[in-house]
C-alpha positions as CSV (number, residue, x, y, z in Angstrom):
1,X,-34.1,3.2,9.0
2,X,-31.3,6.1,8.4
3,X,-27.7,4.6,8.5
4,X,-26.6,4.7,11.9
5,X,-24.0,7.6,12.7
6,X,-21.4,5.5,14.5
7,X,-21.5,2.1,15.8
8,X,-22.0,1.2,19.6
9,X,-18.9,0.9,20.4
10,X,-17.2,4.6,19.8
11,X,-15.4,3.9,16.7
12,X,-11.9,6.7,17.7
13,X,-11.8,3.6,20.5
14,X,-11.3,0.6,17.9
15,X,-7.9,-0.3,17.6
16,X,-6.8,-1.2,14.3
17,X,-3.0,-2.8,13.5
18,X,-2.6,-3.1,9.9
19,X,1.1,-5.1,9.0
20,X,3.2,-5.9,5.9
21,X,2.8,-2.2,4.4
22,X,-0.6,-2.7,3.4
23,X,-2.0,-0.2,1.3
24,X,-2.6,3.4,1.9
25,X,-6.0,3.3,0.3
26,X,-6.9,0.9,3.6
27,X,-5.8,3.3,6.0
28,X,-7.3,6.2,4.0
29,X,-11.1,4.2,4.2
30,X,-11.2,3.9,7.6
31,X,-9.7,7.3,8.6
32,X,-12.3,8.7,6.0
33,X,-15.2,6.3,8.4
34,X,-13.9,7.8,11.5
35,X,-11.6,5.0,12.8
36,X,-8.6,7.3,13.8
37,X,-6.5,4.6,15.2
38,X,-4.7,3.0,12.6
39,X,-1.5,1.5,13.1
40,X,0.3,0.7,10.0
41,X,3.7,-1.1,10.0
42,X,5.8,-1.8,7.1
43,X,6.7,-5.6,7.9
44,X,5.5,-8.7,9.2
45,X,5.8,-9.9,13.1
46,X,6.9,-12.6,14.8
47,X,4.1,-14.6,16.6
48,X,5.9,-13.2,19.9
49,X,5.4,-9.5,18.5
50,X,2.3,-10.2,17.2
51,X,1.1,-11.8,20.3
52,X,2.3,-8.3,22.1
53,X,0.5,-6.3,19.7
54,X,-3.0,-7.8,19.5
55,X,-3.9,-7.6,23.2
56,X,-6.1,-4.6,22.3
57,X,-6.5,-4.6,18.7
58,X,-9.9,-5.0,17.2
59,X,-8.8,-4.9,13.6
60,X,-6.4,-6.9,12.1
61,X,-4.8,-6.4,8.8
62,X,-2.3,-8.6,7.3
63,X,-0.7,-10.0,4.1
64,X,0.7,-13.1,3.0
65,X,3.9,-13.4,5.5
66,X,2.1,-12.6,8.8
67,X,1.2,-16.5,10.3
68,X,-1.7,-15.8,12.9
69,X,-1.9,-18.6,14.9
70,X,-4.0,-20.0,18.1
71,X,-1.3,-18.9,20.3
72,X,-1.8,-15.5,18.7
73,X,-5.9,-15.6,18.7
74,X,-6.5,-16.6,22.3
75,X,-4.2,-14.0,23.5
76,X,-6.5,-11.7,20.9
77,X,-9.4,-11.0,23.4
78,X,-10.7,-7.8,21.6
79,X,-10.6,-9.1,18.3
80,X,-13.6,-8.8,16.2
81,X,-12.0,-9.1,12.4
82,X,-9.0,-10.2,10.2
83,X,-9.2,-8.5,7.1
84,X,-6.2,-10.8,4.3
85,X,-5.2,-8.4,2.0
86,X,-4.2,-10.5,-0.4
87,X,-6.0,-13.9,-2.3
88,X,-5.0,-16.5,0.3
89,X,-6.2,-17.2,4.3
90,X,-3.7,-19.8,4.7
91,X,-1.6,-18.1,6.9
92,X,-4.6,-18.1,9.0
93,X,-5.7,-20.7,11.8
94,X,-9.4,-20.8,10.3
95,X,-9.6,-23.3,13.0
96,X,-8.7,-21.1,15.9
97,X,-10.5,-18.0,14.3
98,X,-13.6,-19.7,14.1
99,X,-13.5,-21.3,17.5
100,X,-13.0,-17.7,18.7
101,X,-15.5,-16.2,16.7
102,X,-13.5,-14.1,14.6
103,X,-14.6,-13.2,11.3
104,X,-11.7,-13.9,8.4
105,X,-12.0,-11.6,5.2
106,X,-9.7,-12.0,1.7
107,X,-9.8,-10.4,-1.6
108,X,-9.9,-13.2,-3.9
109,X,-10.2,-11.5,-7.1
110,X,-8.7,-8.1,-6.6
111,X,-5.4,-9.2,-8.2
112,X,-6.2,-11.4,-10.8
113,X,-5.6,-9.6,-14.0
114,X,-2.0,-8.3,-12.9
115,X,-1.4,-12.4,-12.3
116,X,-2.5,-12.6,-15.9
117,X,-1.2,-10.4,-17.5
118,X,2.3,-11.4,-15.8
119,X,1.9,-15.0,-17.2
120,X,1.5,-13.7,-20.5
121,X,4.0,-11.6,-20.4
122,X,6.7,-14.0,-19.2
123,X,5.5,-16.8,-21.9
124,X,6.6,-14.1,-24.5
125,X,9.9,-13.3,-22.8
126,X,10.3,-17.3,-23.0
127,X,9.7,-18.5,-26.1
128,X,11.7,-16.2,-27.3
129,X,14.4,-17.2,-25.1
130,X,14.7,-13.4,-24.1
131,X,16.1,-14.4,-20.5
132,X,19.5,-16.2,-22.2
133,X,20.0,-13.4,-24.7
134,X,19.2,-10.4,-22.0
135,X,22.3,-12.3,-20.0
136,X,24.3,-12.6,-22.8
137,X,23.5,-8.7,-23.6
138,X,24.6,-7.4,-19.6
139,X,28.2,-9.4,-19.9
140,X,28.6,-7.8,-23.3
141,X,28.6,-11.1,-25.5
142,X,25.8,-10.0,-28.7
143,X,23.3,-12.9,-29.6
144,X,20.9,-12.0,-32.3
145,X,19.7,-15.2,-33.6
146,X,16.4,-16.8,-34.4
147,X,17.2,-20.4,-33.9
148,X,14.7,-21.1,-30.7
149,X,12.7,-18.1,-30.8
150,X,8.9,-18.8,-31.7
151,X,5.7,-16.5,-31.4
152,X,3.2,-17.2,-29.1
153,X,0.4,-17.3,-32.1
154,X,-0.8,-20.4,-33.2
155,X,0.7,-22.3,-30.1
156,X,-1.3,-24.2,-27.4
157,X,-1.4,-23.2,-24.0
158,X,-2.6,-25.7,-21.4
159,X,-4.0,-23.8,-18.1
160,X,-4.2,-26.0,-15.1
161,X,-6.3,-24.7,-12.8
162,X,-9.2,-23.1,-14.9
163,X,-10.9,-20.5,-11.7
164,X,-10.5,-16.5,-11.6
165,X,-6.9,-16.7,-12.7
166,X,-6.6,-19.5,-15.2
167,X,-10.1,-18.3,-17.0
168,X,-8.7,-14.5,-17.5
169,X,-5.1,-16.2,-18.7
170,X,-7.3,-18.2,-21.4
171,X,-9.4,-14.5,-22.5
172,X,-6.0,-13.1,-23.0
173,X,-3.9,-15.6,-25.0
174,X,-7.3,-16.3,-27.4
175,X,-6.6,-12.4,-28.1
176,X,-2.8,-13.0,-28.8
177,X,-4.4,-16.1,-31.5
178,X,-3.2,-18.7,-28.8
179,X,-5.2,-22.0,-28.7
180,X,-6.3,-22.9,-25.0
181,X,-6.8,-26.1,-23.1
182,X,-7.5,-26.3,-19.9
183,X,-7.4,-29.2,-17.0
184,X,-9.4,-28.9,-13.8
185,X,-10.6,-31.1,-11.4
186,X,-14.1,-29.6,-11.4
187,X,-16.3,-28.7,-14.3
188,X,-16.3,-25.5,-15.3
189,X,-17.7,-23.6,-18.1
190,X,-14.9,-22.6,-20.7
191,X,-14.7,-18.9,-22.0
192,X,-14.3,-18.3,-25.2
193,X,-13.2,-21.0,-27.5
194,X,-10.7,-22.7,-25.0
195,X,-11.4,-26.5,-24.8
196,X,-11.4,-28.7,-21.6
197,X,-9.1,-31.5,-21.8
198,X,-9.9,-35.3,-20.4
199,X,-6.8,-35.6,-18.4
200,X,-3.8,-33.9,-17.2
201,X,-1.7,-36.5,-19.4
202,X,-3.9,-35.0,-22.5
203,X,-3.0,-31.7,-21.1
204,X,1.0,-32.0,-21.3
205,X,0.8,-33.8,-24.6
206,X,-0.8,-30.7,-26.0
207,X,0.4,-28.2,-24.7
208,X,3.3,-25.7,-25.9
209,X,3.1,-23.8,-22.8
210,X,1.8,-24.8,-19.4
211,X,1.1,-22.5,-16.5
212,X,-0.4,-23.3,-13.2
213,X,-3.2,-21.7,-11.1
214,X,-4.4,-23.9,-8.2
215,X,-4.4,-24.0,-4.9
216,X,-1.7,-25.7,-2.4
217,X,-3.4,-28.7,-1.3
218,X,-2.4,-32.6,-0.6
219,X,-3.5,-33.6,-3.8
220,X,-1.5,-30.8,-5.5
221,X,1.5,-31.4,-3.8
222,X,4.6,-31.8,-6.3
223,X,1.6,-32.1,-9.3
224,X,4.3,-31.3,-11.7
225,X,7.2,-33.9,-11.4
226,X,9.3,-36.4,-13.0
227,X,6.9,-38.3,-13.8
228,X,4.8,-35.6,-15.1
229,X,7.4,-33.8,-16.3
230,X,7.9,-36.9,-18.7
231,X,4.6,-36.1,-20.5
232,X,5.6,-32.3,-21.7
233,X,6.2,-31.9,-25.2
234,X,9.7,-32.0,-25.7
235,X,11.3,-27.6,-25.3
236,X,7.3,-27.0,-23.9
237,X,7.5,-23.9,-21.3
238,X,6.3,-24.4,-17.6
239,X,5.0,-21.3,-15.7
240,X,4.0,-21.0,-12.1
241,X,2.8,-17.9,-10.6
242,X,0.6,-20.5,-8.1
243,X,1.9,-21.8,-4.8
244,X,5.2,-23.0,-4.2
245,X,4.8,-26.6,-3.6
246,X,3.2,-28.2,-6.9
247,X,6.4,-28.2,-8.2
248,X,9.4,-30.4,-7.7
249,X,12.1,-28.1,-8.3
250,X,14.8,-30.3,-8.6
251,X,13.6,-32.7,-11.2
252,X,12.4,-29.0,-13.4
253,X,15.9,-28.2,-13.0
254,X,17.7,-31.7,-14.2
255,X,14.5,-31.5,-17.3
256,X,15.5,-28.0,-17.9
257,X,19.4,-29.1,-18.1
258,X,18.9,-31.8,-20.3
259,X,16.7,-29.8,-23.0
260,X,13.1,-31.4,-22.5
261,X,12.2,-28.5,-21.2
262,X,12.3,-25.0,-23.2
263,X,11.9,-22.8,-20.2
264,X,10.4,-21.6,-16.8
265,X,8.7,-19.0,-14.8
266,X,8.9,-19.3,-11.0
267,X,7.3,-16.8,-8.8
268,X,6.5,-18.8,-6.3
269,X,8.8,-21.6,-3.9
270,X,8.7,-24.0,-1.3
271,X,10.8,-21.9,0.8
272,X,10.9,-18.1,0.6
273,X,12.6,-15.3,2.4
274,X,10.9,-13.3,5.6
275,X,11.8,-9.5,4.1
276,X,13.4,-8.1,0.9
277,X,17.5,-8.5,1.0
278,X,17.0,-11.8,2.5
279,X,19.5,-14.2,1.2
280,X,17.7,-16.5,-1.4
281,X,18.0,-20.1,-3.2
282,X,16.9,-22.5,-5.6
283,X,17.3,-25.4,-7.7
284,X,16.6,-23.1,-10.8
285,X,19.2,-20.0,-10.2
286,X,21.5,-20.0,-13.0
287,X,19.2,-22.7,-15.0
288,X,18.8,-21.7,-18.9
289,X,15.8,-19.7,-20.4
290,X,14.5,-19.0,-16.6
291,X,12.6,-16.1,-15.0
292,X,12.5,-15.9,-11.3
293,X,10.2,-13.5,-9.8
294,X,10.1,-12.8,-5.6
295,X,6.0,-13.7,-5.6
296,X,5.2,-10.4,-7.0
297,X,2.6,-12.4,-9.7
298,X,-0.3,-9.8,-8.0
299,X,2.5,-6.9,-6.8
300,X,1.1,-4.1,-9.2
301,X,-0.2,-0.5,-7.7
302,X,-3.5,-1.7,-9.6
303,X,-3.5,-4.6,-7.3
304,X,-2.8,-2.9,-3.8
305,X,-5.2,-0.7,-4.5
306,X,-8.0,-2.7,-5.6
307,X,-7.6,-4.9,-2.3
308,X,-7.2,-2.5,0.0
309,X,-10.6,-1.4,-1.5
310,X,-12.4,-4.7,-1.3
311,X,-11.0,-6.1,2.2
312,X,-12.3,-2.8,3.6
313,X,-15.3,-2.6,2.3
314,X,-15.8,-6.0,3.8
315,X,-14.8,-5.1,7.1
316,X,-17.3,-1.8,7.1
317,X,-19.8,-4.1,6.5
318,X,-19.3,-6.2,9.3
319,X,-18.3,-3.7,12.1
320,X,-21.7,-1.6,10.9
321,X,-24.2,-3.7,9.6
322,X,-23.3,-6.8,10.8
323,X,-23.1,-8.2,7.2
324,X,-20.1,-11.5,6.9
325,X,-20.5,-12.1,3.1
326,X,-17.3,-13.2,1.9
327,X,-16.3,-14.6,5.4
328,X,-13.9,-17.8,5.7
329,X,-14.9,-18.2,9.2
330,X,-18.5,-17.4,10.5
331,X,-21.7,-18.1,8.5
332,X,-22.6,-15.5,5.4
333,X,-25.3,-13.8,6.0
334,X,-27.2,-10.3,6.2
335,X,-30.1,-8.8,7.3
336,X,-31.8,-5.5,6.2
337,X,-32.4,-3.2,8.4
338,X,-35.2,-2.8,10.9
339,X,-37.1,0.8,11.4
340,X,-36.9,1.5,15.8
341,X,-34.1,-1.2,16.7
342,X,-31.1,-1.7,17.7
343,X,-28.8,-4.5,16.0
344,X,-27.3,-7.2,18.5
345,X,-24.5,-9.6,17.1
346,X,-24.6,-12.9,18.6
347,X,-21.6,-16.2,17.8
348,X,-22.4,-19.1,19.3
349,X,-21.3,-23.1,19.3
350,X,-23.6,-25.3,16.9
351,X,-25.1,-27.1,19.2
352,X,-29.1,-27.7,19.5
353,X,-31.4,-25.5,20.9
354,X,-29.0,-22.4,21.3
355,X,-32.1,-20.3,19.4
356,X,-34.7,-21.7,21.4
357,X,-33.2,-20.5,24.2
358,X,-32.4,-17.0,22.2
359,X,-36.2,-16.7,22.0
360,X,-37.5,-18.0,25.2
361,X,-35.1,-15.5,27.5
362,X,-36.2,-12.7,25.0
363,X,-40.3,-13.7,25.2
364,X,-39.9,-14.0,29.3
365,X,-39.2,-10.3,29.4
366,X,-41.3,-9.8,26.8
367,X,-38.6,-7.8,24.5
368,X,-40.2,-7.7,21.0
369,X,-37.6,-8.7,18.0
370,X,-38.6,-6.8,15.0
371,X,-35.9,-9.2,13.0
372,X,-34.1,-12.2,12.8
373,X,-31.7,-14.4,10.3
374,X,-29.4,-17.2,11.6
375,X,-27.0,-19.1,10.1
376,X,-24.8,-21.9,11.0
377,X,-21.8,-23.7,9.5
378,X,-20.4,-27.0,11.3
379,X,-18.7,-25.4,14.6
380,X,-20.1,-22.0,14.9
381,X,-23.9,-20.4,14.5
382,X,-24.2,-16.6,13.9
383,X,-27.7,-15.0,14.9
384,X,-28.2,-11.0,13.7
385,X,-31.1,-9.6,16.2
386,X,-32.8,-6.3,15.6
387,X,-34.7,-5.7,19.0
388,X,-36.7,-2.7,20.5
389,X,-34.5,0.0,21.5
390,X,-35.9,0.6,24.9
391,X,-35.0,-3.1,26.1
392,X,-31.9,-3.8,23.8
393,X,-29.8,-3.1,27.0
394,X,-31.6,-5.8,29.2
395,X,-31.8,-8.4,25.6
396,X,-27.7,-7.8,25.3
397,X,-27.1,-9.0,29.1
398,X,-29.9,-11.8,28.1
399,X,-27.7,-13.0,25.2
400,X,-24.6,-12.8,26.9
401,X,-25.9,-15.8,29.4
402,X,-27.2,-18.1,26.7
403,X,-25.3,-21.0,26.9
404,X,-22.5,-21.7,23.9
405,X,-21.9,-18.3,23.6
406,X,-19.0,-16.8,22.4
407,X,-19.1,-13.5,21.3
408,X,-22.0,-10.8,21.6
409,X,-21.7,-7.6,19.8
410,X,-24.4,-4.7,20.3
411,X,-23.6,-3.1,17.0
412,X,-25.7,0.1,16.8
């Protein structure tokens, strides 16, 4: 079968609301597809705008601020798709989304080597001690010295977290002549000739420099604090260009005051501000040998560009083809296509017997399905029908009575 020309639904009628200045490359793809209504706004919105906003929008494209909640998804009737444009979906109700049988999209990798490159880059600035002698440079006071300035060669870097971001931080320090140890909670396969230490304990024992890369979790919670802290080698640097709550800030600060710490990189807090100018705090302002970043670890034009890319590519797939690879919310799956049909999306509750009676309604009127794949998770089925043209009118009313349906889509 040729690629279909448009979808079903006229694509200049999709709605598309694209927030937090995502990039231009997104809005380019889909003008470039023949979506022509692309709204594009340069901030995030309140659940109350939001809420206002998404009554018609088919499309959603957000960032890391934007917090789409159930209030915001029931009022959301239209909505097929939320494409993150960014690593993360917590700012997502997967809950809600997936009740409401709305497909959630990220781009985990997209930004991963301008995180690495960033931690690299900062544990050079740091042991150095670059950010006390850059101070000392602006208020006119000259510090050339060497006392406390290493190079990174020959030193240990411990990586906890060893997934997309932690394995391309281990590639690079190797080529800077680093050694690399890395701590994570499931086995994985080390690159290179980093090492996988027993224990986090073994971790900070070795370790000249630590940095951070996993995920924000109950378990992760305040990972690295007092007690923790305690197991650093004494003037070892701490970086974390993670999520904002492994780390107790307040007992970093009182170890970076008291010398048995060397140094930190922060890009990421517990609290951050909604827009740029926003007043701003923490424990570590003013600290010694610190770099504070505003969560720009993955801000690069690089970046931007490669998500934008990636999230809509992943959305193409799914408003034409059908395809939810990648998808945080409905079953992965996809299904060539069939020669003579036409494609019917179907999202149901998992509950038994919602095929059988797919198939039965379909056989009693005797409409012929050239193809078939479903695929369930533990709330929510997703069946991809290719049917017989002539009858895929009467088989999309069919569908739409099934019982524990919640969406049905007649894509092309």
């Amino acid at each position: 079968m040729a690629k279909a020309d448009k979808t079903s639904y006229p694509k200049e009628k999709i709605k598309i609301l694209f927030l937090e200045n995502i990039s231009d490359v997104a809005v380019k793809n889909f003008n470039m597809q023949g979506y022509v209504q692309v709204e594009k706004i340069s901030k995030a919105l309140t659940e109350e705008q939001l809420m206002e906003e998404i009554k018609d929008v088919h499309i959603l494209g957000i960032r890391s601020k934007t917090q789409v909640t159930k209030k915001i998804l029931d009022a959301a009737k239209k909505l097929q798709t939320i494409g993150c444009f960014c690593i993360g979906v917590n700012q997502v109700d997967l809950k809600a989304a997936t009740k409401n049988g709305v497909v959630v999209f990220n781009a985990p990798y997209s930004n991963t080597r301008s995180v690495a490159e960033l931690v690299i880059g900062s544990s050079i600035m740091l042991i150095r001690r670059i950010p006390d002698k850059n101070k000392a440079a602006h208020e006119g006071v000259w510090m050339k010295e060497a006392k406390g300035s290493h190079e990174l060669r020959g030193k240990t870097l411990g990586i906890i977290g060893y997934g997309n971001i932690g394995s391309q931080v281990s590639v690079l320090a190797e080529g800077l002549g680093m050694k690399v140890i890395f701590y994570d909670v499931e086995t994985k396969l080390p690159l290179g000739n980093a090492e996988d230490a027993k224990s986090l304990k073994e971790l900070l024992n070795k370790a000249d420099v630590v940095t951070l890369h996993i995920p924000e979790t109950s378990q992760t919670k305040n990972l690295i604090n007092k007690t923790n802290l305690k197991y650093f080698k004494k003037g070892a640097i701490l970086l974390n260009y993670a999520r904002g709550e492994v780390v107790d800030l307040d007992a970093l600060r009182k170890a970076l005051l008291d010398g048995s710490i060397g140094g930190a990189a922060i890009d990421v807090f517990p609290w951050e501000p909604e827009k740029n100018g926003d007043r701003f705090q923490t424990p570590l302002q003013d600290c010694p040998n610190v770099i504070l970043t505003p969560h720009i670890g993955g801000s690069t034009e690089e970046a931007q560009q490669n998500i934008g890319e990636d999230v809509s590519a992943k959305l193409f797939n799914y408003l034409e083809k059908g395809i939810t690879f990648g998808s945080h919310t409905v079953p992965a799956l996809a299904l060539p296509p069939q020669e003579g049909s036409h494609r019917i999306l179907h999202i149901h509750n998992n509950v038994p017997g919602v095929l059988s009676e797919i198939n039965t309604q379909l056989s009693k009127y005797k409409i012929n399905i050239l193809g078939q794949y479903l695929k369930t998770n533990d709330d929510i089925g997703y069946v991809v029908l290719d049917v017989d043209k002539q009858l895929s009118a009467q088989a999309f009313g069919l569908l739409k009575e099934v019982k524990a349906t919640i969406k049905v889509r007649m894509l092309y």
